[in-house]
C-alpha positions in Angstrom: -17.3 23.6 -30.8 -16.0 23.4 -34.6 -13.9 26.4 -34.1 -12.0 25.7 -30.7 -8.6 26.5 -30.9 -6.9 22.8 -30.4 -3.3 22.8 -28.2 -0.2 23.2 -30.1 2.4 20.5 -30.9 4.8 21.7 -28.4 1.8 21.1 -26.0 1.1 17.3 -26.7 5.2 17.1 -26.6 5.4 18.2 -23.2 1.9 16.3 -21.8 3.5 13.3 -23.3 6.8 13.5 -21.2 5.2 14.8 -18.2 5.8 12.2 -14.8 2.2 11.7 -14.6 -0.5 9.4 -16.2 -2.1 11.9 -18.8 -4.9 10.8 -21.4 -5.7 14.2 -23.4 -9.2 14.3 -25.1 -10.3 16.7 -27.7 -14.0 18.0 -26.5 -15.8 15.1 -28.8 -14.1 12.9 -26.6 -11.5 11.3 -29.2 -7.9 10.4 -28.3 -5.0 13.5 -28.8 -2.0 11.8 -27.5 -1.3 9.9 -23.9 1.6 10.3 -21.9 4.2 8.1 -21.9 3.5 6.3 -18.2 0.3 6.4 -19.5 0.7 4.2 -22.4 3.1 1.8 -20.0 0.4 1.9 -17.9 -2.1 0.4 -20.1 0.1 -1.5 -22.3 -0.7 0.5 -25.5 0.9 2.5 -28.0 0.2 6.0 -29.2 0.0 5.2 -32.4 -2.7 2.9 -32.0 -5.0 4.9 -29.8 -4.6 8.8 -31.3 -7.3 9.9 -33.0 -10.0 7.4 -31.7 -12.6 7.8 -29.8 -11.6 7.0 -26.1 -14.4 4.1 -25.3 -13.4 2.4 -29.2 -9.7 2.6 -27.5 -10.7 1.8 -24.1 -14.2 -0.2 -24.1 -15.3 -2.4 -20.8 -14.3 -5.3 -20.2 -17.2 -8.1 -21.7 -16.6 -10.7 -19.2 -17.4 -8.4 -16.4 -21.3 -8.6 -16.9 -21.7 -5.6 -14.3 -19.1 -3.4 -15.7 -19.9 0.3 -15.8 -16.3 2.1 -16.2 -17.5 3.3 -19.7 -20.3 4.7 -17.9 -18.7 6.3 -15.1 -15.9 7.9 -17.0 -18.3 9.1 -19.5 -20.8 10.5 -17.1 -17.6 12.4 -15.6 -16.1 13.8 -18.7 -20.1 14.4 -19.9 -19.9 16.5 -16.6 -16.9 18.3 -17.6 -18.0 19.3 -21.2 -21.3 20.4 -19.5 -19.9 22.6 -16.7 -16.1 23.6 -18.0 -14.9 22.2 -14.1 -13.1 19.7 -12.8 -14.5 16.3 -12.0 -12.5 14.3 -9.3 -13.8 10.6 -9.4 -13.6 7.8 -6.9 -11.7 4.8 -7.4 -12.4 3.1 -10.3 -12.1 -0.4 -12.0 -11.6 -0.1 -15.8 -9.8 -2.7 -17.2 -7.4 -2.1 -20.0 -6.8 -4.6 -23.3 -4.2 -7.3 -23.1 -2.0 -6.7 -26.2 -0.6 -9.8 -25.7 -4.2 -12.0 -25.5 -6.3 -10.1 -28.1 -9.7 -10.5 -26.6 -8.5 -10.4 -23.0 -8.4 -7.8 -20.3 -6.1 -6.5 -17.2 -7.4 -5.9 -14.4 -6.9 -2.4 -13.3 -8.2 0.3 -10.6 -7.8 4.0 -11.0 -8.1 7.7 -9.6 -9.4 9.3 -12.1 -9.9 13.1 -12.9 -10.9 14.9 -15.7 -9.5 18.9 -15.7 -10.9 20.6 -18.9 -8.3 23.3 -20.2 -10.1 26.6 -21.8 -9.1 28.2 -24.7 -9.0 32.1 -24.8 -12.9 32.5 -26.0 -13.6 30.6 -22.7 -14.6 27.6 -24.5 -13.2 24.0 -23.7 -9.8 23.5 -25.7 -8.9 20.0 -24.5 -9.3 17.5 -21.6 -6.9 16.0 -19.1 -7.8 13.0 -17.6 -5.2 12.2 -15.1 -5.2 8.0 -14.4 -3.4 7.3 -11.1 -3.0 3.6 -11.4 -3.9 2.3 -7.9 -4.1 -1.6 -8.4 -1.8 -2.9 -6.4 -2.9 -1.0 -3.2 -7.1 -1.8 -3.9 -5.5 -5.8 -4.3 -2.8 -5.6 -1.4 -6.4 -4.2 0.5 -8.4 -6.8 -0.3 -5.8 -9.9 0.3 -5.4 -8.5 4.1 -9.3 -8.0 4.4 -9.3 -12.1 3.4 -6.1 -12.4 5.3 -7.9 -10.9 8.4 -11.0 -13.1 8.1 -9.1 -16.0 7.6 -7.1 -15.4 11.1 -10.5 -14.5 12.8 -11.6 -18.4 11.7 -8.5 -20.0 12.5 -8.3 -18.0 16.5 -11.9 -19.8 16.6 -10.6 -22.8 15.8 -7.9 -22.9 18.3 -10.6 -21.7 21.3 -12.4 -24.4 20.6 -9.5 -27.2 20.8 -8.7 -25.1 24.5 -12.0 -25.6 25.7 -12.2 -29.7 24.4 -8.7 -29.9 26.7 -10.0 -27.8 29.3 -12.9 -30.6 29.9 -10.1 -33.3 29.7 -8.4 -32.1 32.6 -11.9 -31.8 34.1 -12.2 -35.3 34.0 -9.2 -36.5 35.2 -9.2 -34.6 38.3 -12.1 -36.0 38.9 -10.8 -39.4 38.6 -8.1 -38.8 40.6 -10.8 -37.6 43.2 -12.1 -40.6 43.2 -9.1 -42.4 43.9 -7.7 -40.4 46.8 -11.4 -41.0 48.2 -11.0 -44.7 47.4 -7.2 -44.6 49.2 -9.1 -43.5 52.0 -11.8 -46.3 52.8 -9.1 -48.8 51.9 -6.9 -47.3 55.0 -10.0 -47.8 57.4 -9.8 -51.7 56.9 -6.4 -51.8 57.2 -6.7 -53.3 60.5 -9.7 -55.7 60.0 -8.5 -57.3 56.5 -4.9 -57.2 56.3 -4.5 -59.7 53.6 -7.8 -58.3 51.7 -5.5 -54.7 52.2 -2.5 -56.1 50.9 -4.5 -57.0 47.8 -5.8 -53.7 47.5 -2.4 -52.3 47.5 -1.3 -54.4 44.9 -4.5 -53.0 42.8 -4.3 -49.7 43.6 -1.1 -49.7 42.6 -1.5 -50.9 39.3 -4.2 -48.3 39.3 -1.8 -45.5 40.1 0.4 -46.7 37.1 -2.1 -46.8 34.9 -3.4 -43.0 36.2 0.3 -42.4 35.7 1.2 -43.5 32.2 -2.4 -42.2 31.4 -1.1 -38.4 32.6 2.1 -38.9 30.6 0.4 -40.0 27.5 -1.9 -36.9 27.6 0.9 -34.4 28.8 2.5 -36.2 25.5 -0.8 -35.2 23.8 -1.3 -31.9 25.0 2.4 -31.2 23.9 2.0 -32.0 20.3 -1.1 -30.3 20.0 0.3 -27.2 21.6 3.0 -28.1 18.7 0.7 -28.5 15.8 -1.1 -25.7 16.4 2.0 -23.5 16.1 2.6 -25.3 12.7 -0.6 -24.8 11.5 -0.8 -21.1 12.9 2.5 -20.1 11.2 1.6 -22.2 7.8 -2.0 -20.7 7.3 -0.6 -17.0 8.3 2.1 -17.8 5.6 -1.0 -19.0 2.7 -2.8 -15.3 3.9 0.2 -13.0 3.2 1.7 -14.3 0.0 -0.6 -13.1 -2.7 1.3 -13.4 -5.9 -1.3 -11.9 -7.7 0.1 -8.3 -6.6 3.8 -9.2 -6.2 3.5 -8.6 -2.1 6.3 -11.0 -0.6 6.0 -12.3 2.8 8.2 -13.5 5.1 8.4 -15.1 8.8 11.2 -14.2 11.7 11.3 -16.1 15.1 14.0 -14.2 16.8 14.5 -17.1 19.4 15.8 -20.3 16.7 16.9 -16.9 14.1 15.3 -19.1 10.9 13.9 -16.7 8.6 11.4 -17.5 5.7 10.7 -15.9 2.3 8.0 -16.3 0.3 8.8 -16.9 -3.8 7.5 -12.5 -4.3 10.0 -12.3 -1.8 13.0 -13.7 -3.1 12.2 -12.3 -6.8 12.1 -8.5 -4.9 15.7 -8.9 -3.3 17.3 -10.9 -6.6 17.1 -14.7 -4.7 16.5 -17.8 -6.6 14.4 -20.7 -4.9 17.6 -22.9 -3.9 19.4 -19.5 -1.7 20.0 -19.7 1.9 18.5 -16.6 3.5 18.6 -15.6 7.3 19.0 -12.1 9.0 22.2 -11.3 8.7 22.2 -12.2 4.8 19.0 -9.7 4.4 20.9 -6.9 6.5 24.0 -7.2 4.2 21.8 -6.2 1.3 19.9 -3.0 3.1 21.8 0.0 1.6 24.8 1.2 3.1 23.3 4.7 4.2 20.1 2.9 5.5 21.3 0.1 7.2 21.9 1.2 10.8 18.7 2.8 11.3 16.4 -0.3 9.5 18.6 -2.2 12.0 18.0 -0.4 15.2 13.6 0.3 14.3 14.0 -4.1 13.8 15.7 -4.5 17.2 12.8 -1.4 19.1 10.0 -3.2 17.1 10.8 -6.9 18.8 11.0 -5.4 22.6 8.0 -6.2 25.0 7.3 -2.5 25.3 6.5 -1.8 22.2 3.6 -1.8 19.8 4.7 -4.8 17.9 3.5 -3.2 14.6 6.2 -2.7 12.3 6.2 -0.6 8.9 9.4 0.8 7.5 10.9 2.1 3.8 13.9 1.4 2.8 16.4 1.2 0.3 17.8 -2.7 -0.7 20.7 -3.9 -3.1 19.1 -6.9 -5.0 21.2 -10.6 -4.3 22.0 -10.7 -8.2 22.6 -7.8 -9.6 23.2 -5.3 -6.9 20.9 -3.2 -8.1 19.2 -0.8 -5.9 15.4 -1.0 -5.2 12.8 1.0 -2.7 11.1 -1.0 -0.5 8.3 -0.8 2.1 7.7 -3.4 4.6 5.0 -4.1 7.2 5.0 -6.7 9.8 3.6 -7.5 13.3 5.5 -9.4 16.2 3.9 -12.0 18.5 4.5 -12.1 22.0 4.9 -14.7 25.0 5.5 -13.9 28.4 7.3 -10.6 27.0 9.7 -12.6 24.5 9.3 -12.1 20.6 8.5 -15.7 19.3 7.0 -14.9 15.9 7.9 -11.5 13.5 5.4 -12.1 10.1 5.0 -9.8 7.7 5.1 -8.4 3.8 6.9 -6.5 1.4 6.7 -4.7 -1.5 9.1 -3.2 -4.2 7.9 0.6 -4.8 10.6 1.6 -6.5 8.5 3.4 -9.5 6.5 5.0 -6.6 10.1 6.3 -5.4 11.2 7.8 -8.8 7.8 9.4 -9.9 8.2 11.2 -6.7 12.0 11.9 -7.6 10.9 13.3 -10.3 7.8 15.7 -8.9 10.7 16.8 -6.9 12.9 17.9 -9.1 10.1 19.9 -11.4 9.4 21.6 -7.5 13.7 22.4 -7.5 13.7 23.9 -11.1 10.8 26.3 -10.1 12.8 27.0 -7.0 15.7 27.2 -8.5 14.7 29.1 -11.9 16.2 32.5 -12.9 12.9 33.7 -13.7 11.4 35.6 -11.3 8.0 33.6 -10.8 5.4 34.9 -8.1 1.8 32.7 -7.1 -0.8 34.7 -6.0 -4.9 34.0 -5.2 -7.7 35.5 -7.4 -8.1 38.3 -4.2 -4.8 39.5 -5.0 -2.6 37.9 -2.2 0.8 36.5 -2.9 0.8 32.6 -2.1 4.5 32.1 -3.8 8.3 34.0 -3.8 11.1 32.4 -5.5 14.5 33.8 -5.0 14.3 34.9 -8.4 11.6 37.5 -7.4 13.8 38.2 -4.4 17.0 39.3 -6.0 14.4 41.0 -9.1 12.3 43.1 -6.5 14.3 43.5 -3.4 11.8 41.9 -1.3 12.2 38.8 0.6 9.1 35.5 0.8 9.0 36.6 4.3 8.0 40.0 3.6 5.7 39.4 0.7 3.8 35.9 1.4 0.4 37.0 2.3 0.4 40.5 0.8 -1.3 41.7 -1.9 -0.1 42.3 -5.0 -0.3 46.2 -4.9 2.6 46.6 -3.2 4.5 46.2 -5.9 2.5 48.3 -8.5 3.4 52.2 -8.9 0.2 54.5 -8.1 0.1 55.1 -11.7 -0.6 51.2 -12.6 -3.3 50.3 -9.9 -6.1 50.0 -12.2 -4.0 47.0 -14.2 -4.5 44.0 -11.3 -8.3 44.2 -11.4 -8.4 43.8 -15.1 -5.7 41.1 -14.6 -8.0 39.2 -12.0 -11.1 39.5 -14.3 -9.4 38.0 -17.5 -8.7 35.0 -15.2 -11.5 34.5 -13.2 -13.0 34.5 -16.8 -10.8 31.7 -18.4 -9.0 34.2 -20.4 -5.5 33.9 -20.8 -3.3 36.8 -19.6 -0.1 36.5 -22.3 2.7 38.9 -21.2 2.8 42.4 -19.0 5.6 44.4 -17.7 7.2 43.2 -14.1 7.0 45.6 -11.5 10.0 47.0 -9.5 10.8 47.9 -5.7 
């Protein structure tokens, strides 16, 4: 392995700028360089990582007694240096050092793959690990798992206060059974023992006040617990949403009063201090210009009887104190009664790095699009995958024509035996450096 040809400067340069989460390892497994999302990532700096070995730089965490991200990652990259493929991992948790607390960690998860680059001999030159940083989601996962369990307890709670009222009502019709029966034999000696009636009367009817004030009182009773259990609904779904842990707001709608609350994640997402009024039309003032209408109308079709009630939606915002523009996504679910929205709950959270990684994936895809060199993808049988216009206006041919033909069409008779050496030096790991284009 001494005499593998390492990647050039102009290599690390552009693996370091790349819009990805790159950790390059020589084939003994110490550090090259790291990209630069990389190192935000993980709260490092190159300078303090390159050249070391990457568990000295990255060792497990000591107060996780069953930690085995050294073990995984090294099994993987063991797997790599063993087989010269690529090794796709599951999710992992690796946490990273806390520059900040010497001696502390961050918790983090990942995606991790390793993708071993050959050099020309076929031997491994370096190794990509590419680190998708998926935290938040495996956090935001977990809280609604809780969330979810939580709700399931509470539902069980409120059954059982349904079924303690249900017997209540049991018993007072009973009671008032009894008295209609009791009415009854009273009216049967009307005529024997008028006076003895008259008394009864006067009983009874202190009886039928009594049964009267008793209903009231437990219609009262009945009404405030209804009450309270709509306080104690809407509190405990507001404790399961707001996890500040991950930075996921929540907030709470009821389209019927139109008071709207935000959680504390929530008001540091849109730019609100603490002491702010907020209520719907204040939050639709601050949805971009070019979004607003729609966000608007999928609000209004999500809090109709006839929908799903489930609502999810991404969307641009311009924060309360800066007006500075941020991607968010929001999910939310609406409670129904007797086909009238009483309750809209829900979370959010601010993906705007998400959105400009993606921005920039994009824009690499529009440069190869775009380029002025003709550049042409094809399989290892020879089929062309790829057409930019480039190769359009170079060859004469259009995407349509050539997509899924081989690449002889474009060789002269006199040049058919150069594709099969072509496809060999690849399918062996060998580079192929430069050869003439062909021509219509």
């Amino acid at each position: 392995m001494s005499g593998t040809k390492r990647p050039s400067d102009e290599t690390l340069q552009a693996l370091e700028t790349a819009p990805n989460m790159y950790l390059i390892l020589s084939p003994e497994l110490h550090i090259l360089t790291a990209s630069d999302l990389y190192l935000k990532a993980t709260q490092t700096a190159r300078e303090a990582i390159v050249g070391k070995h990457v568990f000295e730089a990255f060792p497990d965490n000591p107060e996780l007694p069953d930690a085995d991200g050294v073990q995984n990652i090294n099994a993987s990259l063991q797997n790599v240096l063993r087989t010269k493929k690529e090794d796709h991992m599951r999710v992992q948790r690796y946490d990273v050092p806390d520059v900040l607390r010497p001696g502390k960690f961050i918790q983090r998860y990942w995606d991790p793959c390793h993708t071993p680059v050959l050099d020309q001999e076929g031997d491994i030159s370096y190794i990509i690990q590419l680190a998708t940083d998926v935290t938040d989601k495996i956090l935001a996962e977990q809280a609604l798992y809780k969330s979810n369990m939580e709700q399931v307890e509470t539902t069980e709670q409120i059954k059982s206060l349904n079924t303690e009222l249900l017997a209540t009502n049991v018993e007072l019709r009973d009671t008032q059974q009894k008295l209609t029966l009791l009415n009854s034999k009273l009216e049967e000696r009307v005529a024997k023992r008028t006076q003895e009636l008259k008394r009864a009367n006067e009983e009874q009817a202190a009886i039928n006040e009594r049964a009267a004030a008793t209903n009231k009182e437990l219609t009262e009773i009945q009404q405030r617990l209804i009450e309270t259990n709509r306080e104690v609904s809407a509190i405990a779904a507001r404790l399961r949403i707001s996890v500040e842990s991950t930075g996921l707001g929540s907030w709470e709608y009821n389209p019927t009063t139109g008071n709207l609350f935000w959680s504390k994640e929530c008001r540091q997402i849109f730019g609100l201090t603490e002491e702010q009024e907020v209520d719907f039309d204040t939050y639709t003032r601050h949805i971009h210009p070019d979004d607003q209408e729609w966000v608007i109308r999928r609000i209004s079709e999500t809090l109709q009887p006839d929908s799903s009630g489930k609502h999810e939606l991404t969307h641009r915002i311009l924060r309360f104190d800066n007006n500075e523009l941020r991607w968010v996504k929001a999910k939310g679910t609406v409670e129904f009664e007797q086909g009238v929205a009483t309750c809209f709950l829900g979370t959010v959270l601010d993906i705007t790095e998400l959105k400009q990684v993606e921005e920039k994936s994009a824009r690499l895809a529009a440069i190869i699009t775009s380029s002025s060199d003709a550049i042409i993808g094809k399989t290892l049988d020879s089929v062309i995958s790829s057409w930019n216009d480039s190769a359009e206006r170079m060859f004469g041919y259009t995407a349509y024509e050539m997509i899924g033909e081989t690449i002889y069409k474009l060789l002269p008779s006199d040049r058919q035996d150069e594709e099969p050496m072509i496809i060999s030096r690849i399918k062996n790991g060998e580079r192929v450096d430069h050869f003439e284009p062909y021509g219509r």
